[in-house]
C-alpha positions in Angstrom: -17.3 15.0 6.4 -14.2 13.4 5.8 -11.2 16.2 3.9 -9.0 13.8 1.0 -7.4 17.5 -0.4 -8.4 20.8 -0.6 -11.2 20.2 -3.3 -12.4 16.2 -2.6 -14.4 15.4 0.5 -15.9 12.5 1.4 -19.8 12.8 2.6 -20.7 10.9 5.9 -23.0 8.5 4.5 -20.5 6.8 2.1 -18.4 6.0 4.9 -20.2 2.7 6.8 -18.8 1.6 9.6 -20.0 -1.0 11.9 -18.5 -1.8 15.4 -17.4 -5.6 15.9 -15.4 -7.7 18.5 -11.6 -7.2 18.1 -9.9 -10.8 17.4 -6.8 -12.0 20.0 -6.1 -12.0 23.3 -7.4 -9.3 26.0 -8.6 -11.1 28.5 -12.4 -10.5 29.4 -12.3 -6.9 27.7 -12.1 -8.5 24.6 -15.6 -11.0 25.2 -18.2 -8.4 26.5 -17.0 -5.0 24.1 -17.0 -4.6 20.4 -14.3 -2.1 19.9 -12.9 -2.7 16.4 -14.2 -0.9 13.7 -15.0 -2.4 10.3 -15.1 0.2 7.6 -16.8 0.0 3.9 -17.0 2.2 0.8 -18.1 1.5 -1.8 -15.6 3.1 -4.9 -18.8 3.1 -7.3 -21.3 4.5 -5.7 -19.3 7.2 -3.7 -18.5 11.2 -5.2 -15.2 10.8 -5.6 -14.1 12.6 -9.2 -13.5 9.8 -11.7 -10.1 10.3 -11.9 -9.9 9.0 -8.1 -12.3 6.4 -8.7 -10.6 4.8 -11.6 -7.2 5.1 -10.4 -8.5 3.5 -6.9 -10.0 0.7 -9.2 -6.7 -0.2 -10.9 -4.9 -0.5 -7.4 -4.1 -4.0 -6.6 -5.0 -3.6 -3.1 -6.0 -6.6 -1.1 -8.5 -4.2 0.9 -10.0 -3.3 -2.4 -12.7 -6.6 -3.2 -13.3 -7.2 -6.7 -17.2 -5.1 -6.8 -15.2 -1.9 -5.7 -15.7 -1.9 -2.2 -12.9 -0.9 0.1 -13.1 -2.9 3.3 -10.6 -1.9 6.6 -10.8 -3.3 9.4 -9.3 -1.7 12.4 -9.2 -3.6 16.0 -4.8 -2.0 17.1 -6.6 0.3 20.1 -9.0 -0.7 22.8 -11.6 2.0 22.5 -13.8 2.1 19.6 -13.2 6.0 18.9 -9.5 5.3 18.6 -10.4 2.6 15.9 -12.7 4.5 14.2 -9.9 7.5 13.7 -7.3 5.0 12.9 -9.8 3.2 9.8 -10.6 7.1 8.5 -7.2 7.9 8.5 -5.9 4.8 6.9 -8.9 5.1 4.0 -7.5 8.6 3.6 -4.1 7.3 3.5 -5.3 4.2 0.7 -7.1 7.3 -1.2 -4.1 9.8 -0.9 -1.7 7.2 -1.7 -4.0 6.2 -5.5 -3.5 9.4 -6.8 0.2 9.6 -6.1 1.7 9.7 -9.8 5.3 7.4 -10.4 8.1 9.0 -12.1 8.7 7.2 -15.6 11.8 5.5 -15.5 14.5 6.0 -18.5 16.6 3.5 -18.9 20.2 4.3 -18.6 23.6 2.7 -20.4 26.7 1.8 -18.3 29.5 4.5 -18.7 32.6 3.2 -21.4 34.8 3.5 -17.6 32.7 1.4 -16.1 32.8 -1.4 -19.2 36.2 -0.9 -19.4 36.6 -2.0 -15.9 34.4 -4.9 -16.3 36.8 -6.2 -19.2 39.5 -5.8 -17.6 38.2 -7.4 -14.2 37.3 -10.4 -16.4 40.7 -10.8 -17.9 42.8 -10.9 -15.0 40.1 -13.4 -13.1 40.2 -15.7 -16.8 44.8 -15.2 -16.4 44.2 -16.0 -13.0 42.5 -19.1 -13.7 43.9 -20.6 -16.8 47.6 -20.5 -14.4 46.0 -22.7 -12.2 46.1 -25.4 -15.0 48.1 -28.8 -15.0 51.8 -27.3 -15.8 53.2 -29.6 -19.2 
């Protein structure tokens, strides 16, 4: 069982996770154990509420692939537990980080001070200039 928040939890069986060899250097650790962890789940077919599912489906997430399925793939620790913790937490963290709603921007008008100081700013760069004209 995997806790999202205090109501949502994630079953066991719609987490898949697979043990592969980690990629990069390790020396001969790296050849003979599969210690990275590749972790699927599949949006659709999972019991999320729908309001987490459709929210997750209009992320533009690279890990998100375009049937629904979230793929991780965690390989930054050498033992496999380590990895496994680190692709839970980081699908928790993907999940978590769907439902977080953004605060509606208003646009704002510059203040009459602050025009006023742009005006002026302008005319004394344009005086500025225009002396450095050929003198007739």
């Amino acid at each position: 069982m995997l806790k999202i928040s205090n109501t949502v939890v994630l079953a066991d069986w719609e987490i898949e996770m697979t043990a592969i060899r980690a990629q990069g250097a390790g020396g001969q650790n790296v050849n003979k154990t599969s210690s990275a962890i590749h972790l699927r789940f599949d949006i659709n077919r999972s019991t999320l509420p729908s309001v987490y599912k459709e929210k997750l489906l209009a992320l533009s997430d690279s890990r998100i692939s375009s049937d629904g399925v979230i793929i991780i793939k965690a390989q930054t620790y050498r033992t496999q537990e380590q990895n496994r913790q680190d692709a839970l937490d980081r699908l928790v963290e993907l999940i978590k980080k769907a439902m977080v709603v953004q605060k509606k921007r208003r646009p704002t008008k510059p203040t009459k001070a602050s025009q006023k100081r742009r005006l002026e700013g302008k005319k004394k760069r344009s005086t500025t200039k225009s002396l450095r004209g050929k003198v007739i």
